[in-house]
N, C-alpha and C positions, 0 to 999 in steps of 0.2 A: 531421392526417396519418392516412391510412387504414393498419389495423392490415399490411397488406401494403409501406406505402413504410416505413411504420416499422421492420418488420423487414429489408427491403432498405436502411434507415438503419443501422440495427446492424449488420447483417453487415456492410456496407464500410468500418463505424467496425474491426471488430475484423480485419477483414483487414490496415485500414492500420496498428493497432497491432503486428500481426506483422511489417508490411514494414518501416513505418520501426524501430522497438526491437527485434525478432526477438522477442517474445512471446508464450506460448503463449496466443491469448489465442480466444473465442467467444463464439456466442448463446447464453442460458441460453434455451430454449426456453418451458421453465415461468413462467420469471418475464418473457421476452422484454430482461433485461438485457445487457451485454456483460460476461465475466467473464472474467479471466486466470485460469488453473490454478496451483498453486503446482508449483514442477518442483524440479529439481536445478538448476537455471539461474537463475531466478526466486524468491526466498522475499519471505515477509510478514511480517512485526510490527506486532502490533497494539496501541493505546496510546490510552487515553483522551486527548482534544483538546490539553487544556491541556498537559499534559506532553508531547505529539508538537509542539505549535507551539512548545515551549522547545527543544525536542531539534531541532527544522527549524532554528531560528534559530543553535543553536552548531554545526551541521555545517554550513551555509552560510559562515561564520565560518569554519570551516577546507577552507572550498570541495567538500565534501564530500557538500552537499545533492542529493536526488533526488528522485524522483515519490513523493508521500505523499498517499494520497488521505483525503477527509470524508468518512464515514460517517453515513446520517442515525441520530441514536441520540447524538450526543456522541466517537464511536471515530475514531481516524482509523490507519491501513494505512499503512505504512513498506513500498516495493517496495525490496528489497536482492538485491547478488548471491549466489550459493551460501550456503545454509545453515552458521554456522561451529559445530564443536565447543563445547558451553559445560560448565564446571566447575559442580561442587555447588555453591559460592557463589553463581556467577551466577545458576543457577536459581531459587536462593530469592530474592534479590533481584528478579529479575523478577516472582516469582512477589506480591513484597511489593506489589510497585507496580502488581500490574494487567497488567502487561505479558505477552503471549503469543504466539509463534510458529505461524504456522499450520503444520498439515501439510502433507507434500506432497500432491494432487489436491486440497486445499481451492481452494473458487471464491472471487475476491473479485473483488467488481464495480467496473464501472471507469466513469468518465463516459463520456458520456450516459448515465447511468441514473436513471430516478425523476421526479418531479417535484414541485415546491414542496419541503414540507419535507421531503420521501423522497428527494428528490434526491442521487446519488453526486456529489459536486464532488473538483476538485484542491486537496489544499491547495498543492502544490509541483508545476508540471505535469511533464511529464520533457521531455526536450533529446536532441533525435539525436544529439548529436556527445558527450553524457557518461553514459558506462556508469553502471549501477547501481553504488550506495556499497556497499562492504563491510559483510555481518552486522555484524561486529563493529562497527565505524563507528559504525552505529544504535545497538546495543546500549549503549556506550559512551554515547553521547551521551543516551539517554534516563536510564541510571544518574546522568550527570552533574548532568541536569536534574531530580532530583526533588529534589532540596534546593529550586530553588525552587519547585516545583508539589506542598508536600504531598499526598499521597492524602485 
């Protein structure tokens, strides 16, 4: 693919991630990846593999599962809706386990991006018809799961 269809591959990847999920999402120019912004609408959590494939599997369980992307590196990105309030406890526990909130305008890339082992993959793709899971939700659910996914 010439570095031109490529980028006309991207852009109408992230046009359609906006039409279908209303996501703020674009090209990164620099990197030529597609990358959602994190907004007030949109948040990120991020969580080493293991513990986010334990955390995918008990909010599935409570039907709760969402688009949670692979990061090449081990990471994988929990997309949830609005940012919730978190207490001094929860921070430190997050903060125990690795776990981190992006800010908002933070970019995080979204498939197709990368290739071979750089490649962004879905771990959980998203579904038109099911809104993003509640912060809290994730949060919960990743706290849940580190009894079985020591750090």
């Amino acid at each position: 693919m010439t570095h031109s269809s490529n980028l006309d591959h991207m852009l109408a990847t992230a046009r359609a991630y906006r039409d279908f999920y209303g996501w703020p999402t674009s090209v990164d120019h620099a990197t030529g990846q597609v990358v959602l912004t994190v907004s007030g609408e949109v948040s990120a959590i991020v969580a080493r593999k293991e513990l986010g494939e334990a955390a995918q599997s008990l909010l599935a369980i409570r039907m709760l599962a969402g688009p949670a992307v692979e990061l090449p590196g081990g990471d994988c990105v929990f997309l949830t809706g609005p940012r919730c309030d978190l207490g001094p406890a929860t921070v430190a526990d997050l903060e125990r386990l690795g776990v981190r909130l992006r800010d908002r305008g933070s970019l995080i890339p979204l498939p197709p991006s990368g290739n071979g082992d750089d490649a962004v993959r879905w771990l959980c793709g998203p579904k038109p018809t099911r809104p993003l899971p509640p912060c809290a939700a994730v949060i919960g659910a990743l706290r849940a799961s580190s009894a079985m996914c020591p750090a």
